[in-house]
LUMVEXZA-203862 format. One record per residue (C-alpha): residue number from 1; residue in three letters; x, y, z. Coordinates in pm, 1 decimal, always signed. Example, Ala and Ser with C-alpha at 12.3 -4.5 7.8 and 13.67 -1.06 7.14 Angstrom:
% LUMVEXZA-203862
+-----+------+----------+----------+----------+
: seq : type :     east :    north :       up :
+-----+------+----------+----------+----------+
:   1 :  ALA :  +1230.0 :   -450.0 :   +780.0 :
:   2 :  SER :  +1367.0 :   -106.0 :   +714.0 :
+-----+------+----------+----------+----------+
***
This chain:
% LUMVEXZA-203862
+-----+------+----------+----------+----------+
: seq : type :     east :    north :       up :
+-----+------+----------+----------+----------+
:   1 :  UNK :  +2484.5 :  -3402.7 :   -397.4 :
:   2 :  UNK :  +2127.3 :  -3383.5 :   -578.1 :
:   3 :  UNK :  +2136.1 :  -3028.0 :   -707.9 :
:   4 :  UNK :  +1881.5 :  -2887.8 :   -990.9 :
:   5 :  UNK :  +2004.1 :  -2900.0 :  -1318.0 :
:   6 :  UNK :  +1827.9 :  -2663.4 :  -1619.0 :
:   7 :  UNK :  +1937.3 :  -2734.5 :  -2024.6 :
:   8 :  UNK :  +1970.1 :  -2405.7 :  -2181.6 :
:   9 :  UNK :  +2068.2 :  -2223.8 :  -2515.2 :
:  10 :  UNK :  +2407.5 :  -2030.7 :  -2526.0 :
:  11 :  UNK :  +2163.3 :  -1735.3 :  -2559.4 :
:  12 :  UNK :  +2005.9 :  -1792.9 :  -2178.7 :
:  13 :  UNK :  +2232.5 :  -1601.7 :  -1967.4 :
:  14 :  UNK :  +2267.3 :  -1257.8 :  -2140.0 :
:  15 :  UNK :  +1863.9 :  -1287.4 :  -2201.9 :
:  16 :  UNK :  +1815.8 :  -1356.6 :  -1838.7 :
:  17 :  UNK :  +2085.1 :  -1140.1 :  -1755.7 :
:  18 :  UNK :  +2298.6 :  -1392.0 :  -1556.4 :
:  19 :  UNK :  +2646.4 :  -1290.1 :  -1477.9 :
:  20 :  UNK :  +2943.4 :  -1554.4 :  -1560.2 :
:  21 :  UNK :  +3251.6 :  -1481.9 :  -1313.0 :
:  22 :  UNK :  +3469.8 :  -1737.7 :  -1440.6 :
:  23 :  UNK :  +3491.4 :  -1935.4 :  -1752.1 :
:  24 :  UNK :  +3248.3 :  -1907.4 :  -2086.7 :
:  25 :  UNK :  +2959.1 :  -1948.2 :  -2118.0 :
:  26 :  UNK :  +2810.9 :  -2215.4 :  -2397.3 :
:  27 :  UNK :  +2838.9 :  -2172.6 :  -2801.3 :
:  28 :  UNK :  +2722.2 :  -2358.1 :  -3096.3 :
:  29 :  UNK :  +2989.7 :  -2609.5 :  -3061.0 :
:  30 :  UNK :  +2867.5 :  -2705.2 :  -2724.4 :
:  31 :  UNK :  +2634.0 :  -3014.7 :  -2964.3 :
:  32 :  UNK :  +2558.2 :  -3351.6 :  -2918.9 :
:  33 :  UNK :  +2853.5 :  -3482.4 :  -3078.4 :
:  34 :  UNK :  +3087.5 :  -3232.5 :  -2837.3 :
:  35 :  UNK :  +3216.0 :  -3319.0 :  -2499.2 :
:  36 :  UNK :  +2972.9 :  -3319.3 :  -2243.1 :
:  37 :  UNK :  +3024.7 :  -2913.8 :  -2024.9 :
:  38 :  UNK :  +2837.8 :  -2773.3 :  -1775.1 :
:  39 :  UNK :  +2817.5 :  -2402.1 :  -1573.9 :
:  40 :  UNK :  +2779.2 :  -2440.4 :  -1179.8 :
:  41 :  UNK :  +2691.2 :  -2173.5 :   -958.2 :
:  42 :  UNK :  +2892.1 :  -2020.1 :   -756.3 :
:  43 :  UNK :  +2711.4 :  -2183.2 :   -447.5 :
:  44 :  UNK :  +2726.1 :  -2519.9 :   -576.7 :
:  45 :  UNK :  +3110.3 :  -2453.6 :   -659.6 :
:  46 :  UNK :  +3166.3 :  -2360.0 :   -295.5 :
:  47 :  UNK :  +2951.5 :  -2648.6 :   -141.0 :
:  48 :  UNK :  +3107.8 :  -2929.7 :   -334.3 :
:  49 :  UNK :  +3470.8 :  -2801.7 :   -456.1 :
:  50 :  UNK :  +3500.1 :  -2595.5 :   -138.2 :
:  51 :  UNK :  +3599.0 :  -2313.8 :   -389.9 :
:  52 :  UNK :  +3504.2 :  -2145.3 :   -689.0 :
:  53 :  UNK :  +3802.8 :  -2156.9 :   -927.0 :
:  54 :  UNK :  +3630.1 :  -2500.9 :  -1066.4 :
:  55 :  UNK :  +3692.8 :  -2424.2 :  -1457.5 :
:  56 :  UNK :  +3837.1 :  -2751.1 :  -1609.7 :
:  57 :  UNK :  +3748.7 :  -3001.6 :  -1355.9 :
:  58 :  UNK :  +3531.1 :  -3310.3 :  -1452.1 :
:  59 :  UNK :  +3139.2 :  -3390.2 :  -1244.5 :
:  60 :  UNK :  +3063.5 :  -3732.4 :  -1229.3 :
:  61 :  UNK :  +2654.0 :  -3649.9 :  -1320.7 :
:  62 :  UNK :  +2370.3 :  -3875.7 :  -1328.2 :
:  63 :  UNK :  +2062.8 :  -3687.6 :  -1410.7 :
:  64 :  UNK :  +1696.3 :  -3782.8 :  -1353.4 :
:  65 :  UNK :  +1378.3 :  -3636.6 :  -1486.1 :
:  66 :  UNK :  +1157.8 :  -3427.9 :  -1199.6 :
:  67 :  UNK :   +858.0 :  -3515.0 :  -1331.1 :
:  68 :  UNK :   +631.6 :  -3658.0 :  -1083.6 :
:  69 :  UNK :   +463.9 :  -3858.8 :  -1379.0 :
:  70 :  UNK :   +784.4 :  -3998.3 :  -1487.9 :
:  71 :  UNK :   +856.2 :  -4137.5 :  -1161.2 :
:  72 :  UNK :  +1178.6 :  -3990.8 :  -1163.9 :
:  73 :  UNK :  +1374.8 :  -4222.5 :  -1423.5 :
:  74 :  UNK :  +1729.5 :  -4153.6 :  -1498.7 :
:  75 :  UNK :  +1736.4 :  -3962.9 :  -1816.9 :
:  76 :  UNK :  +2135.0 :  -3992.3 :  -1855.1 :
:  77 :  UNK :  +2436.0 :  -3997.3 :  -1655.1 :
:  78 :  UNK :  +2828.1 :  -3962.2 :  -1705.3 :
:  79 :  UNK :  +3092.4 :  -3720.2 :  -1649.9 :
:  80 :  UNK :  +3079.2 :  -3337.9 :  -1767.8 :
:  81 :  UNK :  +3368.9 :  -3084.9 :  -1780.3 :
:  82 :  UNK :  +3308.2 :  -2740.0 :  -1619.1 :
:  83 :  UNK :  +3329.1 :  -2464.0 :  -1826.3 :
:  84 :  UNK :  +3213.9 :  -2157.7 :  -1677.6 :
:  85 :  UNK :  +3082.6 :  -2034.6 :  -1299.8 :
:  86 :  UNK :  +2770.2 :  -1842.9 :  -1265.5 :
:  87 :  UNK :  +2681.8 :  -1585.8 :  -1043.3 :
:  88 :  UNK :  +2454.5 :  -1651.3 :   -763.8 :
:  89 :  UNK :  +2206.0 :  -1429.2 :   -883.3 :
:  90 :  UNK :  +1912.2 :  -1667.7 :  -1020.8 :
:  91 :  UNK :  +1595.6 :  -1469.0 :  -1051.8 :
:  92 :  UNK :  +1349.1 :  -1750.5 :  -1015.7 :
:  93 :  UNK :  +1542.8 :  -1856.8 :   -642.5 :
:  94 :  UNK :  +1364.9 :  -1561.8 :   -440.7 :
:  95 :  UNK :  +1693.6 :  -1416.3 :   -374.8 :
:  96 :  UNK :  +1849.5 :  -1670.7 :   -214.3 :
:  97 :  UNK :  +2178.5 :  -1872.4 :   -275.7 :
:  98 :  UNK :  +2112.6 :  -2238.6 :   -371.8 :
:  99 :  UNK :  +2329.9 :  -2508.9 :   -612.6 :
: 100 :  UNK :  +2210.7 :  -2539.0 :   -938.0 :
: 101 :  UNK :  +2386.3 :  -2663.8 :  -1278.8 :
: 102 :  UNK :  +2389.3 :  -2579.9 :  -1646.7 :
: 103 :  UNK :  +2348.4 :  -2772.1 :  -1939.2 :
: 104 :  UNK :  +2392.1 :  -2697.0 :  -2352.6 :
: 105 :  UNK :  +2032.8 :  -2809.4 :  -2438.7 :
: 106 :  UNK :  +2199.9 :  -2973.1 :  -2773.7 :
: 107 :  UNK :  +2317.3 :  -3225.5 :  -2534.5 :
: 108 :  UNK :  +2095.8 :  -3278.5 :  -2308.8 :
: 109 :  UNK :  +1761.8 :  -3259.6 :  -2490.7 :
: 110 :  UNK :  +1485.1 :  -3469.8 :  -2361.3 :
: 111 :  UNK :  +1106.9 :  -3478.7 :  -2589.4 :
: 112 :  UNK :   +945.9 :  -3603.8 :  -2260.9 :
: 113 :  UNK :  +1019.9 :  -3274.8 :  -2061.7 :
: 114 :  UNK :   +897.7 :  -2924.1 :  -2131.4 :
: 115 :  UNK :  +1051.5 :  -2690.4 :  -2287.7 :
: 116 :  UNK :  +1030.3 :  -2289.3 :  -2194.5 :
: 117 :  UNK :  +1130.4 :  -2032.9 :  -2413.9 :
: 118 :  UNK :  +1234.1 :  -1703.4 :  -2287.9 :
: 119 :  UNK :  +1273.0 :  -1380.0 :  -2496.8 :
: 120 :  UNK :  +1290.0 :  -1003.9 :  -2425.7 :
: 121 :  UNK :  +1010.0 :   -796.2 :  -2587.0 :
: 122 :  UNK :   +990.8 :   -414.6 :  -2578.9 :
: 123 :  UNK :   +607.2 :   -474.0 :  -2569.2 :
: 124 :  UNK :   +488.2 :   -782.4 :  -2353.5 :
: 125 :  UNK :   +179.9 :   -876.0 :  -2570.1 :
: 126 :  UNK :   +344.2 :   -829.5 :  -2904.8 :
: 127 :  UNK :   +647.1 :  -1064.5 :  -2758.6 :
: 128 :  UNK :   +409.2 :  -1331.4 :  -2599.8 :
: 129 :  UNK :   +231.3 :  -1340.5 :  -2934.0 :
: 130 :  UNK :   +557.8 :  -1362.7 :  -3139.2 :
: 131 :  UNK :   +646.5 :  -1616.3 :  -2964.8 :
: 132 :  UNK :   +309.1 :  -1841.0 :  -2983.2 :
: 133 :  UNK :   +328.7 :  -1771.9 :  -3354.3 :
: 134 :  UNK :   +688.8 :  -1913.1 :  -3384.5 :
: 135 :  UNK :   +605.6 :  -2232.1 :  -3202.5 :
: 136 :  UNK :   +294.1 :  -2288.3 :  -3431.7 :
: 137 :  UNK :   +555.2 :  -2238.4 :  -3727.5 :
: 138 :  UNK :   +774.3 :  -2473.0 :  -3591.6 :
: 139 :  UNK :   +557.0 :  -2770.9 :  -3484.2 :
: 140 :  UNK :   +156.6 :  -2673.1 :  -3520.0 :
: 141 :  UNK :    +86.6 :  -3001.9 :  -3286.3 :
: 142 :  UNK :   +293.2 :  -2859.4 :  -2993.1 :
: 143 :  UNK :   +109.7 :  -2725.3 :  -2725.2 :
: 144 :  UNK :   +179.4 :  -2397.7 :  -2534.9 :
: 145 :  UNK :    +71.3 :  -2473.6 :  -2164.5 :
: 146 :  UNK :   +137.6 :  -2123.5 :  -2043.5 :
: 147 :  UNK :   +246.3 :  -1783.7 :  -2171.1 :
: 148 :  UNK :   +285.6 :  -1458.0 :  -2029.0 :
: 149 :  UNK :   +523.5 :  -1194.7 :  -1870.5 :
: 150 :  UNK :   +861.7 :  -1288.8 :  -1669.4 :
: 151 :  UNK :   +656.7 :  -1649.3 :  -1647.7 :
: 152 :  UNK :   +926.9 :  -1850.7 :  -1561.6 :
: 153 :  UNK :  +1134.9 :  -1514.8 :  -1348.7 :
: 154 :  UNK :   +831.5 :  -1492.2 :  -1108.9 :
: 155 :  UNK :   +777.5 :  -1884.8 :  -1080.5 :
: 156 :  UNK :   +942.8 :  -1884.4 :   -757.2 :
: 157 :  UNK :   +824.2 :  -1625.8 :   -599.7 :
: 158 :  UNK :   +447.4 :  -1688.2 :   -702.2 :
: 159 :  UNK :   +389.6 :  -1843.1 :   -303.9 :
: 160 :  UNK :   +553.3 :  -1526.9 :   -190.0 :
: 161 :  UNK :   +296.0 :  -1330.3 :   -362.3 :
: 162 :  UNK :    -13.4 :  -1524.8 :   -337.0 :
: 163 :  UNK :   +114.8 :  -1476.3 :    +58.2 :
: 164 :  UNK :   +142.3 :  -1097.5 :    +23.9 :
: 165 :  UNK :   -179.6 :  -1069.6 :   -169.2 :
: 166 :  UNK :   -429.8 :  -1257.2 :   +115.2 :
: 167 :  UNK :   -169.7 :  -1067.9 :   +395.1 :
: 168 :  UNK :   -323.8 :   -732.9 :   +183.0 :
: 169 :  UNK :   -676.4 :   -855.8 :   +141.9 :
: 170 :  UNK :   -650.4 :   -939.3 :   +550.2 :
: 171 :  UNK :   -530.5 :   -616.5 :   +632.1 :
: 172 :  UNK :   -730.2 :   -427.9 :   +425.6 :
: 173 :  UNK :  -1058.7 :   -577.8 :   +626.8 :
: 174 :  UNK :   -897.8 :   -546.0 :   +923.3 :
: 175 :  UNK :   -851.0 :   -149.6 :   +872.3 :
: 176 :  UNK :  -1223.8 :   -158.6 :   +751.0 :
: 177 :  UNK :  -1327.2 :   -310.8 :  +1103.6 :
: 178 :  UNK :  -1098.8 :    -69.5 :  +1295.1 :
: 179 :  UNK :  -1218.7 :   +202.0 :  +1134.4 :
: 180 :  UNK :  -1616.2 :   +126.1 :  +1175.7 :
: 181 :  UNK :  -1510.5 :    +50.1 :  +1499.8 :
: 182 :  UNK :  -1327.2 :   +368.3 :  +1568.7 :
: 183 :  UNK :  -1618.8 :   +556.3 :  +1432.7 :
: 184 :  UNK :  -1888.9 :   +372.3 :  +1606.6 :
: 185 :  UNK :  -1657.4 :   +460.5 :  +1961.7 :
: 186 :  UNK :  -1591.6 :   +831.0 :  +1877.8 :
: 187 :  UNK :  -1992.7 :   +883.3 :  +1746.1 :
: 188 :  UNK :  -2063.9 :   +703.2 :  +2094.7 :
: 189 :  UNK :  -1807.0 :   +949.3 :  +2316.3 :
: 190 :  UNK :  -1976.3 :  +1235.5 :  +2122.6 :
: 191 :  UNK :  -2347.3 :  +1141.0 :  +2200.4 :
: 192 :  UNK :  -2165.0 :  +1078.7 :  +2583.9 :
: 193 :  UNK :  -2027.6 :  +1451.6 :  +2592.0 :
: 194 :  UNK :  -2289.5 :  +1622.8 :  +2409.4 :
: 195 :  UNK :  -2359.8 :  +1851.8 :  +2791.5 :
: 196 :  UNK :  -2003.9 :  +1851.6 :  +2833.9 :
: 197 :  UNK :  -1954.2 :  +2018.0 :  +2464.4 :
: 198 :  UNK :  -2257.0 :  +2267.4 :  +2495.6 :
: 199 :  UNK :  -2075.5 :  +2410.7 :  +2822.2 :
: 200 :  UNK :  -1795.5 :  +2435.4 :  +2618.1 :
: 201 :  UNK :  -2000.2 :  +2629.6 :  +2346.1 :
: 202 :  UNK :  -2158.5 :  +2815.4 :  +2620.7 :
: 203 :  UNK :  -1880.0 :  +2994.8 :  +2786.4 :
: 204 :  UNK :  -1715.1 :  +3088.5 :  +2435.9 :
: 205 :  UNK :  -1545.0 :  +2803.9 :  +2266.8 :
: 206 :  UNK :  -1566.5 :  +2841.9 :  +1935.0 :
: 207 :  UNK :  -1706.6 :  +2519.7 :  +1662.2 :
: 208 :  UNK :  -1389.9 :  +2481.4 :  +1538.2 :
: 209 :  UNK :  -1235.2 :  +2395.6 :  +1865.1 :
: 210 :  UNK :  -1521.1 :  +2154.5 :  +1962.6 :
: 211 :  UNK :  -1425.3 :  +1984.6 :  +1619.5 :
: 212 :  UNK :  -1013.8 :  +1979.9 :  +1649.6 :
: 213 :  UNK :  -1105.7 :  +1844.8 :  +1981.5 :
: 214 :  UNK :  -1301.4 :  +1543.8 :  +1920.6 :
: 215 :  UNK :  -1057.3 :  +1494.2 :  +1568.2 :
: 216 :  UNK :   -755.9 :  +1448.3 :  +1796.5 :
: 217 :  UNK :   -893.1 :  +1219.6 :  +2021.0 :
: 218 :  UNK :   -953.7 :   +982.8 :  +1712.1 :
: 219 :  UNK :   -647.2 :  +1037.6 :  +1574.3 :
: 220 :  UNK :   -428.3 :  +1019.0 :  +1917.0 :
: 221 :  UNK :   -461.8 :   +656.2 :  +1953.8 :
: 222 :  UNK :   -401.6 :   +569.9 :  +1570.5 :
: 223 :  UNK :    -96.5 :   +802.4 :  +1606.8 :
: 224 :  UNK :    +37.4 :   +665.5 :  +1858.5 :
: 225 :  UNK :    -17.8 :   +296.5 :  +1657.2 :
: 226 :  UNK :   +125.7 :   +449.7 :  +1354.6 :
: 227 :  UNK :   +475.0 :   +467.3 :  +1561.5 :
: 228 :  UNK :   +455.8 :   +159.4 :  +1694.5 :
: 229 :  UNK :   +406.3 :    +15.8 :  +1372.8 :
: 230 :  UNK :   +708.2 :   +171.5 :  +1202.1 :
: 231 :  UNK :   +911.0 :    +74.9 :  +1474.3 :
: 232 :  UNK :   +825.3 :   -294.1 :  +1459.0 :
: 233 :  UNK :   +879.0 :   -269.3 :  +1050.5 :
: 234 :  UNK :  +1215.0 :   -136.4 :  +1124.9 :
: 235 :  UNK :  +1301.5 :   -378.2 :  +1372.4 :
: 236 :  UNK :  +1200.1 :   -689.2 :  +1152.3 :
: 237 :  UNK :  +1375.4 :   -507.4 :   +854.3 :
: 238 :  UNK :  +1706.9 :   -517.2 :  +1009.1 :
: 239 :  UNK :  +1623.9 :   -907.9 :  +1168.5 :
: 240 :  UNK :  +1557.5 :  -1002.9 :   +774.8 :
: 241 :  UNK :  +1897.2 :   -873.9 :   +677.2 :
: 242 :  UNK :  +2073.9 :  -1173.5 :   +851.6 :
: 243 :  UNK :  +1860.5 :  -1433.0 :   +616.8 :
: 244 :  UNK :  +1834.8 :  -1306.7 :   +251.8 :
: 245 :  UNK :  +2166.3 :  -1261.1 :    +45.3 :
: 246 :  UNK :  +1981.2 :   -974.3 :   -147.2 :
: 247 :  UNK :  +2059.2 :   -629.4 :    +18.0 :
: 248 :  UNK :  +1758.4 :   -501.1 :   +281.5 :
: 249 :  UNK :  +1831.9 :   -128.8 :   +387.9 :
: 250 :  UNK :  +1690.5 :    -65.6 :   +733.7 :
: 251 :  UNK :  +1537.6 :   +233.8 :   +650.8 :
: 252 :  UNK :  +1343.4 :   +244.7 :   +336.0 :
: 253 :  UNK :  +1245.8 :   +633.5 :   +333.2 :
: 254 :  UNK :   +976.3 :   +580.5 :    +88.8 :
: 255 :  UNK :   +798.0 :   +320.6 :   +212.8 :
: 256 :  UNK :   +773.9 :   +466.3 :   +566.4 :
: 257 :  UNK :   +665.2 :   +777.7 :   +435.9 :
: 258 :  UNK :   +369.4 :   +641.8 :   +196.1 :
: 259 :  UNK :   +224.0 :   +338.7 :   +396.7 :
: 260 :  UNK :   +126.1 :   +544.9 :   +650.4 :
: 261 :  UNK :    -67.7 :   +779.2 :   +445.6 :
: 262 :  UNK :   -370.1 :   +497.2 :   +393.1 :
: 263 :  UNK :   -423.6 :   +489.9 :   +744.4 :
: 264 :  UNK :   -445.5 :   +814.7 :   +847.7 :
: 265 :  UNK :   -668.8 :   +901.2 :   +557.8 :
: 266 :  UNK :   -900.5 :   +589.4 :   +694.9 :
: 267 :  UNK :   -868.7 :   +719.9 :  +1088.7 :
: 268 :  UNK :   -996.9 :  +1075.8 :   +926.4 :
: 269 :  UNK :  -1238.4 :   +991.6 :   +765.5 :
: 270 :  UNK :  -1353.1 :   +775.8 :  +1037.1 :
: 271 :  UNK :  -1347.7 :  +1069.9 :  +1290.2 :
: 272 :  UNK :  -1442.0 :  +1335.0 :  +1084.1 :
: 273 :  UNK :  -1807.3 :  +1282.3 :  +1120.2 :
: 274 :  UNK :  -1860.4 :  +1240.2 :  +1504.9 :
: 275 :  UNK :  -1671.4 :  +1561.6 :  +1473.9 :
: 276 :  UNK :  -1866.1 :  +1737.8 :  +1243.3 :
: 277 :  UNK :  -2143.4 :  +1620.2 :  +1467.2 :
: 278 :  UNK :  -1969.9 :  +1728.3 :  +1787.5 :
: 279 :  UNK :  -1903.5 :  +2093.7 :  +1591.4 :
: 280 :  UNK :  -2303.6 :  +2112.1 :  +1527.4 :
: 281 :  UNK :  -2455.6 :  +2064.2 :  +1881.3 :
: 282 :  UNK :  -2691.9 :  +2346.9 :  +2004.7 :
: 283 :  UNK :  -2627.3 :  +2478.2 :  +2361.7 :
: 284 :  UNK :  -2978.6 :  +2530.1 :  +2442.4 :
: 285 :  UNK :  -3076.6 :  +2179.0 :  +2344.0 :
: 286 :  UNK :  -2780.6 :  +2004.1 :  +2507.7 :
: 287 :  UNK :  -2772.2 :  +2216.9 :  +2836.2 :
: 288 :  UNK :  -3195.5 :  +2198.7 :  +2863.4 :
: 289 :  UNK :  -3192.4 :  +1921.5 :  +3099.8 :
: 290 :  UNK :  -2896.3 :  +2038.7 :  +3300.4 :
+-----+------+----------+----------+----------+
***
């Protein structure tokens, strides 16, 4: 079954914060000159074992290097003894269950491949740095590709959020057009109605009505979208529940209450001049050519 393997320090899982639910995890004894272990998830437990009580049983491995440069040699193969189960709670896997195997990287150290180093930092920069300065201590010919915060964490969900970010840049020019349109339509109903308000002025209606009255025009049709809105977010809230092992309430209070608020500060603003402008008319001018 090909399944992802990663080589990693006895340290890795309480820095990551990965949970073990059965079995240790790796020590310093876990060297080259040891018997070969490994940690499965619990996923990759249940897909090939059919369970997850897997502790002492041998995997016949044969590994091969991902590179795409390498054209995928094998690197080394054999049989490992399992050791310890994992929890299926990998951060880089966007939340969702998937096989995946553990290595002590004194055994399974390969020069060719890349090596990532993961610590936790109370301050990010001073960390990242740290770490840069260590590397250059250890080796000053090794080269440092990329750095940063949760770098390897947020790997896999970097398509998610390049997604999210042009889904926000798309919406955010689509509010811009519905809101130059909904103030170009409301200036144009005002200029339509101007005889119709200056009756209305006439025979005792005061500005401020003239002004709530042309406002809730404007904002009866983004109301109204508002809902509809909501009610599709909660719908496809509760139809994501059924596909991501993470938990998805179907009614996130917060969100609901704050996403909205954008909108109808756009749809006011957008209606709050043709209003003003409504509020303003003159009688005498507007009825003159009655």
């Amino acid at each position: 079954m090909p399944t992802p393997a990663i080589a990693v320090t006895p340290q890795f899982f309480s820095t990551v914060g990965i949970r073990l639910v059965r079995g240790r995890t790796f020590n310093e004894e876990d060297d080259a000159g040891a018997a070969a272990v490994a940690i499965v998830t619990e996923e990759f437990a249940r897909k090939l074992f059919r369970t997850t009580d897997v502790v002492g049983r041998e995997l016949a491995t044969r590994f091969m290097s991902s590179e795409p440069s390498q054209r995928r040699p094998v690197i080394d193969s054999g049989s490992v003894t399992i050791v310890g189960v994992s929890a299926d709670d990998e951060p880089w896997e966007n939340g969702q269950r998937s096989p995946l195997i553990y290595l002590p990287f004194a055994q399974r150290y390969v020069s060719s491949l890349p090596v990532t180093l993961i610590a936790r930092a109370a301050d990010a920069g001073v960390g990242v740095a740290a770490l840069r300065a260590s590397v250059r201590q250890v080796d000053p010919d090794l080269s440092v590709t990329s750095a940063g915060t949760s770098a390897v964490l947020v790997y896999g969900f970097y398509p998610l959020r390049v997604i999210a970010m042009m889904a926000a840049t798309l919406g955010a020019l689509a509010l811009a057009l519905a809101m130059s349109g909904l103030f170009g339509v409301l200036s144009h109903l005002v200029m339509k109605r101007t005889r119709e308000i200056g009756i209305r002025l006439a025979i005792g209606a005061e500005r401020s009505d003239i002004f709530r009255l042309v406002l809730r025009d404007g904002l009866y049709p983004v109301g109204k979208g508002l809902l509809l809105g909501v009610g599709i977010g909660v719908a496809s809230r509760i139809a994501v529940k059924a596909f991501v092992v993470t938990h998805v309430s179907a009614i996130d209070p917060w969100p609901l209450l704050l996403i909205p608020v954008p909108f109808v500060l756009a749809a006011f603003a957008a209606c709050y001049f043709p209003a003003a402008r409504a509020s303003r008319v003159d009688p005498n001018i507007a009825l003159r050519d009655l």
